[in-house]
C-alpha positions as CSV (number, residue, x, y, z in Angstrom):
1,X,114.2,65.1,99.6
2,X,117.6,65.5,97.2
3,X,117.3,66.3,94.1
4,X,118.8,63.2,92.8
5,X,115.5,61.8,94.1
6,X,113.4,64.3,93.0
7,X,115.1,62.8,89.4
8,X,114.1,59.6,89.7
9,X,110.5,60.3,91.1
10,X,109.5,62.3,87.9
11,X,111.1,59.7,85.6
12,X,108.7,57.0,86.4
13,X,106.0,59.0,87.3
14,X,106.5,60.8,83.5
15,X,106.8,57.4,81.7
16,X,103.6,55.9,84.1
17,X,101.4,58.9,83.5
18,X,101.8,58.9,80.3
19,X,101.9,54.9,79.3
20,X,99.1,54.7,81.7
21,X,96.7,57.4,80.4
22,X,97.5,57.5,76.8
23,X,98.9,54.0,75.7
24,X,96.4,51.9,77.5
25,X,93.5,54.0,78.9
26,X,91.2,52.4,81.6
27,X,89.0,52.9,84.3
28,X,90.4,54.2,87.5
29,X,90.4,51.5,89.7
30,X,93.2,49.5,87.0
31,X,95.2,52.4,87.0
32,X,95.2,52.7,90.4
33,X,96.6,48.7,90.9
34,X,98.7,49.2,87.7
35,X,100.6,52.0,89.6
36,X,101.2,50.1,92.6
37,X,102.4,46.6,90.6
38,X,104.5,48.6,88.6
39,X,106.7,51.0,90.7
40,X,106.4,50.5,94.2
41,X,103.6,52.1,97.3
42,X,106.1,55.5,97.2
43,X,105.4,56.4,93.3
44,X,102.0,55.1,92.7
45,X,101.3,57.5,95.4
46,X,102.6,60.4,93.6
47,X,100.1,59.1,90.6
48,X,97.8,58.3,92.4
49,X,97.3,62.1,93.4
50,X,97.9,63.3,89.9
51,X,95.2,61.2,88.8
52,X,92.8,62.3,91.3
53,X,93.6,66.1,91.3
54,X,93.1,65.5,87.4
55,X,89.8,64.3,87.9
56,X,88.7,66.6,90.2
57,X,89.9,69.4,87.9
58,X,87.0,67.9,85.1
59,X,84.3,68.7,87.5
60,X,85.5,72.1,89.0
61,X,87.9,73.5,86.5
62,X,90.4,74.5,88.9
63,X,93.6,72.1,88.3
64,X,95.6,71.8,91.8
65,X,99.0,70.0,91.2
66,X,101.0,71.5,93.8
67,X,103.3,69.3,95.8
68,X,103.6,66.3,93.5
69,X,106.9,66.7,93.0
70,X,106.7,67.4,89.0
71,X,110.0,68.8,87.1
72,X,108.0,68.9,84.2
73,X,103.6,68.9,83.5
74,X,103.2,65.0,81.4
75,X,101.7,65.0,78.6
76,X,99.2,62.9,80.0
77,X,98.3,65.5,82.1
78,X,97.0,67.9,79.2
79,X,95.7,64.7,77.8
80,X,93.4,64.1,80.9
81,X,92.4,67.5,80.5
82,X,91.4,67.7,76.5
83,X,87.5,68.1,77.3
84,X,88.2,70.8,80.3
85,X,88.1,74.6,80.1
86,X,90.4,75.4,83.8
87,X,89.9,78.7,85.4
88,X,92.8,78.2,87.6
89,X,95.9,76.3,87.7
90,X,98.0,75.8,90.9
91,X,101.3,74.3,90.3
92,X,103.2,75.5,93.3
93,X,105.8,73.7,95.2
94,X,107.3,71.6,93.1
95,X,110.4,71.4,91.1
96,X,109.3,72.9,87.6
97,X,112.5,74.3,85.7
98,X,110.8,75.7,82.7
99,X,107.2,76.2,81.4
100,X,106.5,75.2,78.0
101,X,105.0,76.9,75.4
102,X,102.4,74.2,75.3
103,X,100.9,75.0,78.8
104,X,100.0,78.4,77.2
105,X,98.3,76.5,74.3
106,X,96.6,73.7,76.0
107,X,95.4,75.9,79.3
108,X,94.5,79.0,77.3
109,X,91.4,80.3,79.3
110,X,92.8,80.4,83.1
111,X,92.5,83.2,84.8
112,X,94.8,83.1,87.5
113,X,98.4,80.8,87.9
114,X,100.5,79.6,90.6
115,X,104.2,79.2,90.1
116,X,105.4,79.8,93.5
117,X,108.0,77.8,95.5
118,X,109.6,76.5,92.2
119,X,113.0,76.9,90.4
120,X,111.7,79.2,87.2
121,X,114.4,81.2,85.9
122,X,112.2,82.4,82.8
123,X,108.7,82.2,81.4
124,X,108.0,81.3,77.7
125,X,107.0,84.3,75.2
126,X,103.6,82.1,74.7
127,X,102.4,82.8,77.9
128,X,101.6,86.2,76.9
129,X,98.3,84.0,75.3
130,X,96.5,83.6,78.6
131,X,94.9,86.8,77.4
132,X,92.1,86.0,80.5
133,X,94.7,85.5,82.9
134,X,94.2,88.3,86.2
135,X,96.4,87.3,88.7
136,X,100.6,85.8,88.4
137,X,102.7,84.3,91.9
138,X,106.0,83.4,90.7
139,X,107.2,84.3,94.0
140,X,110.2,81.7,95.5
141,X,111.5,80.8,92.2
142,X,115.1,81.5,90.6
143,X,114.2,84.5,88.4
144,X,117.0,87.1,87.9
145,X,115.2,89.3,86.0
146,X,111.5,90.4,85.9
147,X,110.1,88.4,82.8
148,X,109.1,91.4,80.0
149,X,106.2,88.7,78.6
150,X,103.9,89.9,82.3
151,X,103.8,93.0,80.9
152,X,101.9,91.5,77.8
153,X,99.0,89.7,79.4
154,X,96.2,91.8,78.5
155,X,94.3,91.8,81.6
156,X,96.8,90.9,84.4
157,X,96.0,92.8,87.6
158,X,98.4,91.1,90.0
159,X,101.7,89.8,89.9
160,X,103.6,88.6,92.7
161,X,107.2,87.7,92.4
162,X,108.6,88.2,96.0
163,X,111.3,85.9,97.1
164,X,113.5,85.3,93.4
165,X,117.3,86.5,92.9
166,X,115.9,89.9,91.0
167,X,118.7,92.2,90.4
168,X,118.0,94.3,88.3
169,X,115.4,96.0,86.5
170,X,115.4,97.4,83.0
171,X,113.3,100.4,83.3
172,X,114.1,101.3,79.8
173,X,111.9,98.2,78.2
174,X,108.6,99.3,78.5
175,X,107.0,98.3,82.0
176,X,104.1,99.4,81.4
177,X,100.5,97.9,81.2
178,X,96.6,99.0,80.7
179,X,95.7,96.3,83.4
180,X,98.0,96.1,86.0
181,X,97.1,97.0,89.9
182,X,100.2,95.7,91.5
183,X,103.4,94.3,91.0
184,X,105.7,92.8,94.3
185,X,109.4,92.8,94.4
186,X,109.5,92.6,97.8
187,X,112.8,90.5,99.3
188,X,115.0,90.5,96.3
189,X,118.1,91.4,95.7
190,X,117.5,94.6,93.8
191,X,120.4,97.1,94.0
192,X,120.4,100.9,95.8
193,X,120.6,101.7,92.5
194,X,117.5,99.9,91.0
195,X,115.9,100.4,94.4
196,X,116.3,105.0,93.6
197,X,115.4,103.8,89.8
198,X,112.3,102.4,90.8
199,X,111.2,105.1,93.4
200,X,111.5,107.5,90.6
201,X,110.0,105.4,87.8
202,X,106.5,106.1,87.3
203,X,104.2,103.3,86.6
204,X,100.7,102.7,86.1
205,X,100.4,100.3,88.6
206,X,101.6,99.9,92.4
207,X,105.3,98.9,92.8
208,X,106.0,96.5,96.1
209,X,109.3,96.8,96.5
210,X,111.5,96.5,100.3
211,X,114.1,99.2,101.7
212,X,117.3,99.1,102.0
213,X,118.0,97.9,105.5
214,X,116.0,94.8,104.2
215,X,117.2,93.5,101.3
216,X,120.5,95.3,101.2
217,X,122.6,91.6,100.5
């Protein structure tokens, strides 16, 4: 699907969510016909899921809203869950740009994140809140450079960001963390350079990076 569409999806779905669940509140079933009446079988199916996964999420605490094609988390969406204390948060293939500081706020107490197959270029200082958060994947995003705000997160363990346009690394910030286990840079673009830099660097936690012959670009 082109982007353009992608566009156009997530501006009605935005304004529905969020006149839907906010303005004018009802029982699922009305929701459900209000989507349909008012943009179409195509879209009401895109709310349709985000209303169920939503729901779901209040029983089990683990919030899945990957594929539903969102450049951006609604406000409805943190509205839905107000009363709901997630573990887990899977937000994987879609077409997030940018994470908002309010996602760190609102979804405080998760312990492990899913930002893979996305177009991230950067993570929000906030998210260095999620002080339960264990395990990152921002692997297949946009990223050029490893965010310095994962090396805040008190008790990350994991962090997987394979597949991004990675460069570089800055080894003279300090990439360093009490918590860490393991940290994958596999298939990017790092240089020889920053390849030898890396070998050399000591860390406290396992460094996944690939060799030359396989992500010499």
């Amino acid at each position: 699907m082109c982007a353009y569409k992608y566009s156009i999806h997530w501006s009605f779905l935005y304004i529905l969510l969020n006149h839907i669940f906010i303005n004018n509140p009802a029982d699922k079933g009305q929701r459900i016909v209000c989507a349909f009446w008012a943009y179409g079988t195509e879209m009401a199916h895109l709310v349709v899921k985000v209303i169920e996964r939503c729901e779901n999420a209040t029983e089990t605490s683990h919030l899945d809203l990957s594929q539903c094609e969102l450049m951006q988390i609604p406000d409805a969406v943190y509205h839905l869950m107000r009363n709901t204390i997630l573990q887990t948060c899977n937000l994987s293939g879609n077409v997030l740009k940018k994470l908002t500081p309010k996602f760190a706020m609102k979804f405080s107490a998760i312990t492990d994140l899913n930002l893979s197959y996305n177009q991230l270029s950067k993570l929000p200082d906030e998210l260095a809140n999620l002080s339960a958060l264990t395990t990152l994947n921002i692997s297949h995003n946009s990223f050029i450079t490893l965010p310095q705000v994962v090396f805040k997160l008190q008790k990350l363990a994991t962090l997987d960001a394979q597949q991004n346009a990675i460069l570089e690394i800055d080894t003279d910030e300090a990439v360093s963390s009490d918590s860490l286990a393991l940290v994958d840079l596999r298939n990017n673009p790092l240089s020889r350079n920053c390849r030898r830099k890396l070998q050399d660097y000591k860390t406290s936690f396992r460094l996944e990076i690939s060799s030359d012959v396989e992500d010499d670009w």
